[in-house]
mmCIF file of the N, C-alpha and C atoms, coordinates in Angstrom:
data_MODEL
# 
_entry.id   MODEL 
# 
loop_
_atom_site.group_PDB 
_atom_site.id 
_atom_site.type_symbol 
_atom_site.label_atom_id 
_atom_site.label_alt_id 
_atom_site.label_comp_id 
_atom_site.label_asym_id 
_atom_site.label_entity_id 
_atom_site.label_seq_id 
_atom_site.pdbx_PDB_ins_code 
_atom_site.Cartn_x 
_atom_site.Cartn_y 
_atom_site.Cartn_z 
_atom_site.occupancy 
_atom_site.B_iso_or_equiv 
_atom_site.pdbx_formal_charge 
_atom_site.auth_seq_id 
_atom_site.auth_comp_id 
_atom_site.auth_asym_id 
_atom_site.auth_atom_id 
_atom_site.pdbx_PDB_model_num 
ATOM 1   N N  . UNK A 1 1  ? -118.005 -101.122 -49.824 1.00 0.00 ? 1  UNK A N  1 
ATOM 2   C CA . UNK A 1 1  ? -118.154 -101.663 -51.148 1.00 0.00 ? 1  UNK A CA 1 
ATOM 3   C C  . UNK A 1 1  ? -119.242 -100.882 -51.895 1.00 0.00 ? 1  UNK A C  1 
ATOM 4   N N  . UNK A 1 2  ? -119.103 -100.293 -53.170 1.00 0.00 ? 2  UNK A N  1 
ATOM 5   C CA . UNK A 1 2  ? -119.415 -99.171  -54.205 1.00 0.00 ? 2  UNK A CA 1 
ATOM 6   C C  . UNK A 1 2  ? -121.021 -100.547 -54.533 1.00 0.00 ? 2  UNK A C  1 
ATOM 7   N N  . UNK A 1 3  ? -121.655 -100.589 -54.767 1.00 0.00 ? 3  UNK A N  1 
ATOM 8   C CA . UNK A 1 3  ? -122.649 -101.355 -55.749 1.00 0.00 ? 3  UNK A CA 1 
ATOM 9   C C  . UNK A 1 3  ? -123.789 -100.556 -56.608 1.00 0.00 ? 3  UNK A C  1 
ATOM 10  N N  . UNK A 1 4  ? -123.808 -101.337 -58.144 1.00 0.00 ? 4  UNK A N  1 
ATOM 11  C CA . UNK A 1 4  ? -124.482 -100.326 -59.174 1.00 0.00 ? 4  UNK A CA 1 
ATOM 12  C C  . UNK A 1 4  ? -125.689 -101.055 -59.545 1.00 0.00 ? 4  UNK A C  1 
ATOM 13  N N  . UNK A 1 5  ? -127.267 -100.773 -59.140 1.00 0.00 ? 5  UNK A N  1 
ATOM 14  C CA . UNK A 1 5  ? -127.876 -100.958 -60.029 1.00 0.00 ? 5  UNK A CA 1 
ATOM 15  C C  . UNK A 1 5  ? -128.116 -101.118 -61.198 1.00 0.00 ? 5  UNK A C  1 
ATOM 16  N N  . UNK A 1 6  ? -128.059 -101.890 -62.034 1.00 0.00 ? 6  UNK A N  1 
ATOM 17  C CA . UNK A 1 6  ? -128.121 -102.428 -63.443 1.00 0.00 ? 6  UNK A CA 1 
ATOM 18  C C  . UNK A 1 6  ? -129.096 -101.367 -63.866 1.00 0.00 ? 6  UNK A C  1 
ATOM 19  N N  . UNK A 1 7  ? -130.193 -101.374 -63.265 1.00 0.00 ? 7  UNK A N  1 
ATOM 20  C CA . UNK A 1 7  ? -131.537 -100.560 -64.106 1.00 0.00 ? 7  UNK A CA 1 
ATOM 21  C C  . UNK A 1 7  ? -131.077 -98.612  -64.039 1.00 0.00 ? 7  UNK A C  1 
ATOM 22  N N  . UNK A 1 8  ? -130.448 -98.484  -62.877 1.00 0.00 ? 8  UNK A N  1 
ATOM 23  C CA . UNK A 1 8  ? -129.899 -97.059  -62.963 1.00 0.00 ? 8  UNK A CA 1 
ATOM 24  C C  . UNK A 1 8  ? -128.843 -97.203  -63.878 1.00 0.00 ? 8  UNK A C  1 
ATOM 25  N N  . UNK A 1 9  ? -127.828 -97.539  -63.906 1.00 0.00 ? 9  UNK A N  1 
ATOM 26  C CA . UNK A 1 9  ? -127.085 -97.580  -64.618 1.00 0.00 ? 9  UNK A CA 1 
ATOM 27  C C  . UNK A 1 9  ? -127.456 -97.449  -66.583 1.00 0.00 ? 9  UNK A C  1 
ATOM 28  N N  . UNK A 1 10 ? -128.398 -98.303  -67.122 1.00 0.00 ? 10 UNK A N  1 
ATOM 29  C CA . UNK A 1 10 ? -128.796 -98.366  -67.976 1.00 0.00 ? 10 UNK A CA 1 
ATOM 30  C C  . UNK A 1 10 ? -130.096 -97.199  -67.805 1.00 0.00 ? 10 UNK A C  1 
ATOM 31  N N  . UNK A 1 11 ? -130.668 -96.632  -67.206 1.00 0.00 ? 11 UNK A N  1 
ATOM 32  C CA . UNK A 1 11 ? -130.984 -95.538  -67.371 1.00 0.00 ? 11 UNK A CA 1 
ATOM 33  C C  . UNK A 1 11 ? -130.407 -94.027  -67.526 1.00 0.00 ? 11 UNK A C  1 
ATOM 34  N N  . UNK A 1 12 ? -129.102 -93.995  -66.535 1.00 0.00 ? 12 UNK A N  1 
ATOM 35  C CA . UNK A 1 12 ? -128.350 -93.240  -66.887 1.00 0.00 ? 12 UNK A CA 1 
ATOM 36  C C  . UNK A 1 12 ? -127.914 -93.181  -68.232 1.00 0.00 ? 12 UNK A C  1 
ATOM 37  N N  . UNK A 1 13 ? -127.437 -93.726  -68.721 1.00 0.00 ? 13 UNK A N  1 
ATOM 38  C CA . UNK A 1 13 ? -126.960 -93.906  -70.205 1.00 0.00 ? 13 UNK A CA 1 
ATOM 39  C C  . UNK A 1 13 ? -127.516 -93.544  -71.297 1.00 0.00 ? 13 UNK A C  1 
ATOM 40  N N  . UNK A 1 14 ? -129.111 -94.322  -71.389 1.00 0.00 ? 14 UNK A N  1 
ATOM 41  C CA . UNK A 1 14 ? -130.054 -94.428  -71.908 1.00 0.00 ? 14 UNK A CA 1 
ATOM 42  C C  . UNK A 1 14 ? -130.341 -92.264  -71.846 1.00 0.00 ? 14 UNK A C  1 
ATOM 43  N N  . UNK A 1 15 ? -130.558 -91.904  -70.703 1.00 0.00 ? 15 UNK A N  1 
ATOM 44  C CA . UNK A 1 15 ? -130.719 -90.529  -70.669 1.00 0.00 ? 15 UNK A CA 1 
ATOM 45  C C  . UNK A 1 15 ? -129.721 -89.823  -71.569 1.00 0.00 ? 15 UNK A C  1 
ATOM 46  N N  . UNK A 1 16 ? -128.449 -90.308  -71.412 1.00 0.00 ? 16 UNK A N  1 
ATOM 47  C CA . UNK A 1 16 ? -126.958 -89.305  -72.217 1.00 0.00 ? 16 UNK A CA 1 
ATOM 48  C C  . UNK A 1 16 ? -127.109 -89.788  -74.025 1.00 0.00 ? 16 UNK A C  1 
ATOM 49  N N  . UNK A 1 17 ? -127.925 -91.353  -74.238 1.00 0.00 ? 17 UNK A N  1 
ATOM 50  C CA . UNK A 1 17 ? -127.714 -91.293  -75.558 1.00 0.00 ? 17 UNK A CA 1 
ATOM 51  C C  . UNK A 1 17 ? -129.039 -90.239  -76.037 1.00 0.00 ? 17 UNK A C  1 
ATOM 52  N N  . UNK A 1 18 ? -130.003 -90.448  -75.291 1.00 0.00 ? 18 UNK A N  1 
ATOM 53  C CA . UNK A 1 18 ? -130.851 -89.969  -76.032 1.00 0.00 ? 18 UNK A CA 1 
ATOM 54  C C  . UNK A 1 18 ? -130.847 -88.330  -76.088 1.00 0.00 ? 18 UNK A C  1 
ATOM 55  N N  . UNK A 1 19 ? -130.208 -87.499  -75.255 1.00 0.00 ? 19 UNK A N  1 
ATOM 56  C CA . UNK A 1 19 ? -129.536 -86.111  -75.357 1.00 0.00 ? 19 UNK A CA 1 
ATOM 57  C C  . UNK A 1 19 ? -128.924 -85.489  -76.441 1.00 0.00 ? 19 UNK A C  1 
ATOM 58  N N  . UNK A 1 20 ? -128.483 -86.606  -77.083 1.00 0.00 ? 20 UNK A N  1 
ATOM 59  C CA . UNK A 1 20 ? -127.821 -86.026  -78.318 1.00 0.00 ? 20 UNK A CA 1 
ATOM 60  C C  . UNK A 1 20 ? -128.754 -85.812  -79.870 1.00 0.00 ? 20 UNK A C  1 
ATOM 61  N N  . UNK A 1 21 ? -127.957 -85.143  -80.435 1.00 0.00 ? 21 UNK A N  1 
ATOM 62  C CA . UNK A 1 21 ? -129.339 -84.517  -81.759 1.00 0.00 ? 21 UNK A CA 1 
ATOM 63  C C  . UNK A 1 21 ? -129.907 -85.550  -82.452 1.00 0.00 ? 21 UNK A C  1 
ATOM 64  N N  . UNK A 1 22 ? -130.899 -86.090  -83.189 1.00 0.00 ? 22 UNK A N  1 
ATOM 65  C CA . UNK A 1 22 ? -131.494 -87.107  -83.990 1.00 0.00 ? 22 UNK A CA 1 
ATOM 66  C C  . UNK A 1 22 ? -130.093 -86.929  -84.926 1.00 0.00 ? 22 UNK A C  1 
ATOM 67  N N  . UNK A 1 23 ? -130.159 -85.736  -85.547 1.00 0.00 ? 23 UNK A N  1 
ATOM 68  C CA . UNK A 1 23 ? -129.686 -86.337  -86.828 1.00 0.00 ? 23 UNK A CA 1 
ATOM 69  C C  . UNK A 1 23 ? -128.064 -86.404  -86.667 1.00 0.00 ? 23 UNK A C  1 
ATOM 70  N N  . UNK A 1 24 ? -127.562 -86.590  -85.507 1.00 0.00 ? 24 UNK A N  1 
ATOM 71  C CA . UNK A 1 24 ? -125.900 -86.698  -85.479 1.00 0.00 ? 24 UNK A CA 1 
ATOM 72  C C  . UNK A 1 24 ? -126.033 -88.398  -85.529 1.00 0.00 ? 24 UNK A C  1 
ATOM 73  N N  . UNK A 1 25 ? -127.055 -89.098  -85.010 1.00 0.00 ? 25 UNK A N  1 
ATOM 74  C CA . UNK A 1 25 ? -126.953 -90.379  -84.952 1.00 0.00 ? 25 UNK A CA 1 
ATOM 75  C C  . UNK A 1 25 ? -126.935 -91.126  -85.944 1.00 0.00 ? 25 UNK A C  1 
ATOM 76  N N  . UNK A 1 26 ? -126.335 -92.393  -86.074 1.00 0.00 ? 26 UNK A N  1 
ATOM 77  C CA . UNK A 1 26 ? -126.394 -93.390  -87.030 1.00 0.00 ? 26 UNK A CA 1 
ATOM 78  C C  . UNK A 1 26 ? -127.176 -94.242  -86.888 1.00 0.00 ? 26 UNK A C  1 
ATOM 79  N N  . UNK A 1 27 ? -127.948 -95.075  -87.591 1.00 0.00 ? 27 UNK A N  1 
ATOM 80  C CA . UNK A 1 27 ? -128.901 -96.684  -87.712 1.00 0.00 ? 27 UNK A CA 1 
ATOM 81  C C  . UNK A 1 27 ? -128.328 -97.275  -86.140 1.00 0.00 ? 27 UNK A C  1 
ATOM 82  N N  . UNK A 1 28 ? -126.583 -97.384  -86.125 1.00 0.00 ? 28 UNK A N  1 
ATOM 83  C CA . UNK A 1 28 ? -126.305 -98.540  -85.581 1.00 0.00 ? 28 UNK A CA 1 
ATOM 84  C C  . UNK A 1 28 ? -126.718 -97.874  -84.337 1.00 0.00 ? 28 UNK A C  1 
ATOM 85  N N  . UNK A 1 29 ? -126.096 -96.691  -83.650 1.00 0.00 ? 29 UNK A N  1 
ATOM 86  C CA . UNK A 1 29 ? -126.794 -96.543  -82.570 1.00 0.00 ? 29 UNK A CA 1 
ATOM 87  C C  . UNK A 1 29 ? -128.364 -95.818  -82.030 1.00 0.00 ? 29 UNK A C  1 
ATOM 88  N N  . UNK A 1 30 ? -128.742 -95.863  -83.304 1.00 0.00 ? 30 UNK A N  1 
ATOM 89  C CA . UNK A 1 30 ? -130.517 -95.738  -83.097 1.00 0.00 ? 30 UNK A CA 1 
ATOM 90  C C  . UNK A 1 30 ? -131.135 -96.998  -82.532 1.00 0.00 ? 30 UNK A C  1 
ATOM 91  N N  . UNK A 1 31 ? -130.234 -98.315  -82.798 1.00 0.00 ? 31 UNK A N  1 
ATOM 92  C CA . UNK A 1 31 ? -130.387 -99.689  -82.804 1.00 0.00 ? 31 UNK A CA 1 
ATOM 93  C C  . UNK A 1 31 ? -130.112 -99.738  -81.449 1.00 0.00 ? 31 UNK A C  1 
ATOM 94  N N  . UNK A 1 32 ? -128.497 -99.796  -81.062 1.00 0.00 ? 32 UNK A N  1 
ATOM 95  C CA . UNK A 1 32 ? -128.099 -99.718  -79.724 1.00 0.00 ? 32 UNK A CA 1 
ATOM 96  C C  . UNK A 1 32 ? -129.191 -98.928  -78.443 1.00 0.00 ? 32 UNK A C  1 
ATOM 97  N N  . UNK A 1 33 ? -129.479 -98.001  -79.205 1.00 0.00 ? 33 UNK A N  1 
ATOM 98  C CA . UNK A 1 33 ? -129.941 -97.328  -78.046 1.00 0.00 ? 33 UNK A CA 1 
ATOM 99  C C  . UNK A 1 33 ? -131.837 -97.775  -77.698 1.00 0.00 ? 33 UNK A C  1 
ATOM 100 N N  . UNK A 1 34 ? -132.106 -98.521  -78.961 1.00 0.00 ? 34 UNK A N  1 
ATOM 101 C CA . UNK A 1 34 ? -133.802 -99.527  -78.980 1.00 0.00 ? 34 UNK A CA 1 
ATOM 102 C C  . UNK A 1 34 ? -133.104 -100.450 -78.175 1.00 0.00 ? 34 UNK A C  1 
ATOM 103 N N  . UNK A 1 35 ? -132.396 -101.209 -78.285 1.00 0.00 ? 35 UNK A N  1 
ATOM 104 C CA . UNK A 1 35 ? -131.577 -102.505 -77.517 1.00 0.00 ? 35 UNK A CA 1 
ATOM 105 C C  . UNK A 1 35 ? -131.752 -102.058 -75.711 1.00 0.00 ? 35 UNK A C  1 
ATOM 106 N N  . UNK A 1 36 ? -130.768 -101.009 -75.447 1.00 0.00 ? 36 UNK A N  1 
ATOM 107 C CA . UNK A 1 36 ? -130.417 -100.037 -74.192 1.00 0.00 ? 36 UNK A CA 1 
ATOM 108 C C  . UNK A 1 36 ? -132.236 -99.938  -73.623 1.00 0.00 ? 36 UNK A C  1 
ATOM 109 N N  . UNK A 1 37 ? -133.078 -99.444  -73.866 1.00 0.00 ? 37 UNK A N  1 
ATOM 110 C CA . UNK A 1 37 ? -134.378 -99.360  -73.892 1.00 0.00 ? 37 UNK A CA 1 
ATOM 111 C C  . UNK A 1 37 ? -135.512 -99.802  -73.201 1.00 0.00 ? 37 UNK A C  1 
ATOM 112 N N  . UNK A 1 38 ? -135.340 -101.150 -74.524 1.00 0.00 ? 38 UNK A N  1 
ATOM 113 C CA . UNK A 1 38 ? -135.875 -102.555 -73.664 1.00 0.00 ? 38 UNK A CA 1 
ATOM 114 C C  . UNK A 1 38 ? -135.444 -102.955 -72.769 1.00 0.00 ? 38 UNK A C  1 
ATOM 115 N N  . UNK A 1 39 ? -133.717 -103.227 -72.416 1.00 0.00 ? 39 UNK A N  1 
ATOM 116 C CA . UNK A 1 39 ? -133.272 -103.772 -71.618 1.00 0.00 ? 39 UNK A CA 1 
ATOM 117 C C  . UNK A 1 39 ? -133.695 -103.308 -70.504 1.00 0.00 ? 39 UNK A C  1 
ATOM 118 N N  . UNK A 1 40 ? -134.078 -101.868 -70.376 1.00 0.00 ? 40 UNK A N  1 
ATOM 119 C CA . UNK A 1 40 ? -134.529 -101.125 -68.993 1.00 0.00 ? 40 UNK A CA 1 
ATOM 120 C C  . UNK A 1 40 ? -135.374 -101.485 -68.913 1.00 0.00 ? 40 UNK A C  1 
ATOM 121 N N  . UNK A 1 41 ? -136.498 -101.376 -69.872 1.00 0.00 ? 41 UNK A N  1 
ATOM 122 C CA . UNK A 1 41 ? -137.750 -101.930 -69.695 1.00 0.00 ? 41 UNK A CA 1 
ATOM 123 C C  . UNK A 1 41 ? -138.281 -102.977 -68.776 1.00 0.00 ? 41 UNK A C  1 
ATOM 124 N N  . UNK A 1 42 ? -137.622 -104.070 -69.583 1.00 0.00 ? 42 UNK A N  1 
ATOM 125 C CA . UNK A 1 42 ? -137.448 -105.435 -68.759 1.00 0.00 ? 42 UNK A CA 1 
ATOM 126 C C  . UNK A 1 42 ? -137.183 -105.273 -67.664 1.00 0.00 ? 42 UNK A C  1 
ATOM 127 N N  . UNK A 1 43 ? -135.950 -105.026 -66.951 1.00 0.00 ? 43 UNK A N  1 
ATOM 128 C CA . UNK A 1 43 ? -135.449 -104.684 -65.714 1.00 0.00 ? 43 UNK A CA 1 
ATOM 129 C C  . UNK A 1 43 ? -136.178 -103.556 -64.726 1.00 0.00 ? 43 UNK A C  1 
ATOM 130 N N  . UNK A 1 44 ? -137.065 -102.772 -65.216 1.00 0.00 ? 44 UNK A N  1 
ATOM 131 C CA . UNK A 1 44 ? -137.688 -102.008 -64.691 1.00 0.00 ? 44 UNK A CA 1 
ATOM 132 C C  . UNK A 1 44 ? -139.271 -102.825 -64.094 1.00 0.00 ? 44 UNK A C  1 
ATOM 133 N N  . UNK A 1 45 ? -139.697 -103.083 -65.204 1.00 0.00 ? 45 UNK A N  1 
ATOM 134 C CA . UNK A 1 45 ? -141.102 -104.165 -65.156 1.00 0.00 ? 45 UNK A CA 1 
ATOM 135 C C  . UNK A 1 45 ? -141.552 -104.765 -63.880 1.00 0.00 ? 45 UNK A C  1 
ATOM 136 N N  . UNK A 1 46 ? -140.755 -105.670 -63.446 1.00 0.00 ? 46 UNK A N  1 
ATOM 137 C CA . UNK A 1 46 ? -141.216 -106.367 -62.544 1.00 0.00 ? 46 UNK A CA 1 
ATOM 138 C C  . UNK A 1 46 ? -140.775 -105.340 -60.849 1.00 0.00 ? 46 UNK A C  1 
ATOM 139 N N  . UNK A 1 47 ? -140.415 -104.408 -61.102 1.00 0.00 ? 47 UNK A N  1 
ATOM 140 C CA . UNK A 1 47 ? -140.147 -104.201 -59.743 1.00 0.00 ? 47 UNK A CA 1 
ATOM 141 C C  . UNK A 1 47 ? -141.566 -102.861 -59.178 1.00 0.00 ? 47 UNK A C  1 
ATOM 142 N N  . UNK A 1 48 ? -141.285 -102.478 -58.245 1.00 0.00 ? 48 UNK A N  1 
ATOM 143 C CA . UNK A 1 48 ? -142.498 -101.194 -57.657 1.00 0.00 ? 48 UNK A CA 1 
ATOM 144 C C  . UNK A 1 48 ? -142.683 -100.162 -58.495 1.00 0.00 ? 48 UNK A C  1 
ATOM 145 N N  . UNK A 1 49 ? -141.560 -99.468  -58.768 1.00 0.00 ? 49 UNK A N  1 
ATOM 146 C CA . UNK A 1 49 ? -141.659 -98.950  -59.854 1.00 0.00 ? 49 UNK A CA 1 
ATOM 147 C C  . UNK A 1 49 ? -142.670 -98.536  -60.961 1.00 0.00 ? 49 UNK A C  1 
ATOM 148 N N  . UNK A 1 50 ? -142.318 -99.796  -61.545 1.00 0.00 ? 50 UNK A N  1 
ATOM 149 C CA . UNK A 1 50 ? -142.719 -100.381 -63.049 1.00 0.00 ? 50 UNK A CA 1 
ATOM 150 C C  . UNK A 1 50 ? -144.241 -100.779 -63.223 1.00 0.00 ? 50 UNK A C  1 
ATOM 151 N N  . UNK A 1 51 ? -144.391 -100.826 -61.819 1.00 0.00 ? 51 UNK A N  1 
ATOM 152 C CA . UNK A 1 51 ? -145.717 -101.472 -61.779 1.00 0.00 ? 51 UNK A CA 1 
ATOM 153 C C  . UNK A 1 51 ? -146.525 -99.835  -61.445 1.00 0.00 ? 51 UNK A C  1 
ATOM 154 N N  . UNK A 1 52 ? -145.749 -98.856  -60.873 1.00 0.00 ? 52 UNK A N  1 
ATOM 155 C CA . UNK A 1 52 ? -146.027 -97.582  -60.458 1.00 0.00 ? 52 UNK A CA 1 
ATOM 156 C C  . UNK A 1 52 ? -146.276 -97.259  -61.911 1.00 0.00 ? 52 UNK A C  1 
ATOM 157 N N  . UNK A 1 53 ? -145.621 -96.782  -62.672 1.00 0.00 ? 53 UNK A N  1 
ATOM 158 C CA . UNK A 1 53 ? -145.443 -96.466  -63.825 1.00 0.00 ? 53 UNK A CA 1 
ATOM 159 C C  . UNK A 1 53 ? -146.460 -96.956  -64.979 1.00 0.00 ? 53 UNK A C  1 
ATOM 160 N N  . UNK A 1 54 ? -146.561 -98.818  -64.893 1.00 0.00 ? 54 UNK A N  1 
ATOM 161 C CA . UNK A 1 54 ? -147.855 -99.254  -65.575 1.00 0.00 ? 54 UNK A CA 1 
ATOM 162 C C  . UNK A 1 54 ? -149.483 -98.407  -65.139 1.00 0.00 ? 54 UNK A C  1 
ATOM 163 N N  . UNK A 1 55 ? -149.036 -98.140  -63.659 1.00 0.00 ? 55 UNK A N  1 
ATOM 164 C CA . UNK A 1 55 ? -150.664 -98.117  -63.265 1.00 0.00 ? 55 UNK A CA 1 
ATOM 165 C C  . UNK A 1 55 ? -150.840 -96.571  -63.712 1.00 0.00 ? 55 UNK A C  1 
ATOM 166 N N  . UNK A 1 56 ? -149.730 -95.929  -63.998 1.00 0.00 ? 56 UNK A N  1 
ATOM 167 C CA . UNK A 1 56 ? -149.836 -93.976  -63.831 1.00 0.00 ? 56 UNK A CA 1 
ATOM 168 C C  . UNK A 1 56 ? -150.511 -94.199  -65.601 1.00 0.00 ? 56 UNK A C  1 
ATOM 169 N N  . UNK A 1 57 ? -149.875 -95.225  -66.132 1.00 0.00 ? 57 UNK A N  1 
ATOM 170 C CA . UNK A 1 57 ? -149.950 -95.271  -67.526 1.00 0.00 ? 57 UNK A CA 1 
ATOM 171 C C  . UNK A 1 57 ? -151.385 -95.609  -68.095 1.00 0.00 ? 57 UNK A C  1 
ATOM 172 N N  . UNK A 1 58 ? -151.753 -96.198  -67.126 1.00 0.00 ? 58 UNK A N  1 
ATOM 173 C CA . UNK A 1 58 ? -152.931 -97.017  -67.519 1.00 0.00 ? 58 UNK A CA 1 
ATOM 174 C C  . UNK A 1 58 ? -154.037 -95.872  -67.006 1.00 0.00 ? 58 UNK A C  1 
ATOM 175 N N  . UNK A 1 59 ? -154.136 -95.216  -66.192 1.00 0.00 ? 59 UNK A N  1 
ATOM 176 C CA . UNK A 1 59 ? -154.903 -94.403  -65.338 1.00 0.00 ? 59 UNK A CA 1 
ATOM 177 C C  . UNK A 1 59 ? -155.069 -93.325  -66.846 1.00 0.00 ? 59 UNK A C  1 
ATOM 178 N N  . UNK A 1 60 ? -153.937 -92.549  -67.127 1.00 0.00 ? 60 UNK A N  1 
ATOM 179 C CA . UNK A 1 60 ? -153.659 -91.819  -68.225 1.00 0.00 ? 60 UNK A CA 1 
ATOM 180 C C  . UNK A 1 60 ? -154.624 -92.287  -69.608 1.00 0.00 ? 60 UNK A C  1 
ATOM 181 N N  . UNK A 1 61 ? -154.117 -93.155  -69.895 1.00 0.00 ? 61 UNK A N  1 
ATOM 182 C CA . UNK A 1 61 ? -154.942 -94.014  -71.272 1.00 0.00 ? 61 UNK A CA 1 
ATOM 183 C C  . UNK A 1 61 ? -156.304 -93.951  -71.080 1.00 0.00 ? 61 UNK A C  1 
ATOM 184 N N  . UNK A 1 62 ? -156.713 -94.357  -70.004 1.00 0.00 ? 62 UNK A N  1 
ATOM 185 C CA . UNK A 1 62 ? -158.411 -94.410  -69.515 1.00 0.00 ? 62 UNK A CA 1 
ATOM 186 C C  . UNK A 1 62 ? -159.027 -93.015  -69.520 1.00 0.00 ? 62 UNK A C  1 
ATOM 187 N N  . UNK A 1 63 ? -158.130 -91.934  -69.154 1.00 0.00 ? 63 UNK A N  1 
ATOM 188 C CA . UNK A 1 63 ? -158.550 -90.456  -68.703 1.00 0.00 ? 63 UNK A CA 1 
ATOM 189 C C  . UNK A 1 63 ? -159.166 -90.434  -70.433 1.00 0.00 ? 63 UNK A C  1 
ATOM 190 N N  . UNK A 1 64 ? -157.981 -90.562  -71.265 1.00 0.00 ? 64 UNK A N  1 
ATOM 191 C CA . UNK A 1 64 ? -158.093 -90.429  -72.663 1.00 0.00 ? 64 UNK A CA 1 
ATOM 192 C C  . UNK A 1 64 ? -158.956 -90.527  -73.396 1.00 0.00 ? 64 UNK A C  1 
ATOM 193 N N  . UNK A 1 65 ? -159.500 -92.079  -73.128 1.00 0.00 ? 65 UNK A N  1 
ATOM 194 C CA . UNK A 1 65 ? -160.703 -92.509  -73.852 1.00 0.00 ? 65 UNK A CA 1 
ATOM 195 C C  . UNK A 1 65 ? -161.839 -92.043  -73.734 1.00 0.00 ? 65 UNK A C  1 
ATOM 196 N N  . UNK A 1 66 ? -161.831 -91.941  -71.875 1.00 0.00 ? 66 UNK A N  1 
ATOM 197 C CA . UNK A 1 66 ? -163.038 -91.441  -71.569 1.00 0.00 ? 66 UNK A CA 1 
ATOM 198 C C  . UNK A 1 66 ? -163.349 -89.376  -72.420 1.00 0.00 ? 66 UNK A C  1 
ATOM 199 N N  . UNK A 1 67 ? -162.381 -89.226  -72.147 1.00 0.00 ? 67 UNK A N  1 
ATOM 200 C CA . UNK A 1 67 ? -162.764 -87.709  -72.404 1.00 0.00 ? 67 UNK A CA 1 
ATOM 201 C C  . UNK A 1 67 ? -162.907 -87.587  -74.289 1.00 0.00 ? 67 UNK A C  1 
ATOM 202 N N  . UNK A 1 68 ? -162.525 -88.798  -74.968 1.00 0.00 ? 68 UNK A N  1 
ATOM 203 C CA . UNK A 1 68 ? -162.706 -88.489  -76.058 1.00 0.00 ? 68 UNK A CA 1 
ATOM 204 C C  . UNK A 1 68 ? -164.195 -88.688  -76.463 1.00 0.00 ? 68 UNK A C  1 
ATOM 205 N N  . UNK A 1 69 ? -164.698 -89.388  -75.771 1.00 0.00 ? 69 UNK A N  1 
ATOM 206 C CA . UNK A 1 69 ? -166.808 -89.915  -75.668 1.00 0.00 ? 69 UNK A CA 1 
ATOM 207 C C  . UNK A 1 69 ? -167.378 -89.065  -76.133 1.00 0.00 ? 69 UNK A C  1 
# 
């Protein structure tokens, strides 16, 4: 039995819309693809990951501040 991660799945996607040129896109799927986004977001968040990702993020931001002193 085949089974698909929701969060890969919507990352995959998320990767192919955002590949394409700014200006071939329309509102609606500039919209769709903010929608597509979050949804990863969310789904990403609570897992190892996400929390990997918060802390790389947060580490980053701090480097920032500090070196701007």
């Amino acid at each position: 039995m085949l089974t698909i991660n929701v969060a890969v799945l919507l990352a995959v996607i998320v990767f192919f819309r955002l590949r394409r040129r700014t200006q071939a896109r329309s509102r609606v799927e500039e919209r769709n693809t903010a929608i597509l986004v979050l949804a990863l977001g969310v789904l990403l968040a609570p897992t190892p990951v996400g929390q990997g990702i918060m802390d790389l993020l947060g580490q980053v931001a701090s480097g920032v501040t500090q070196a701007s002193r």
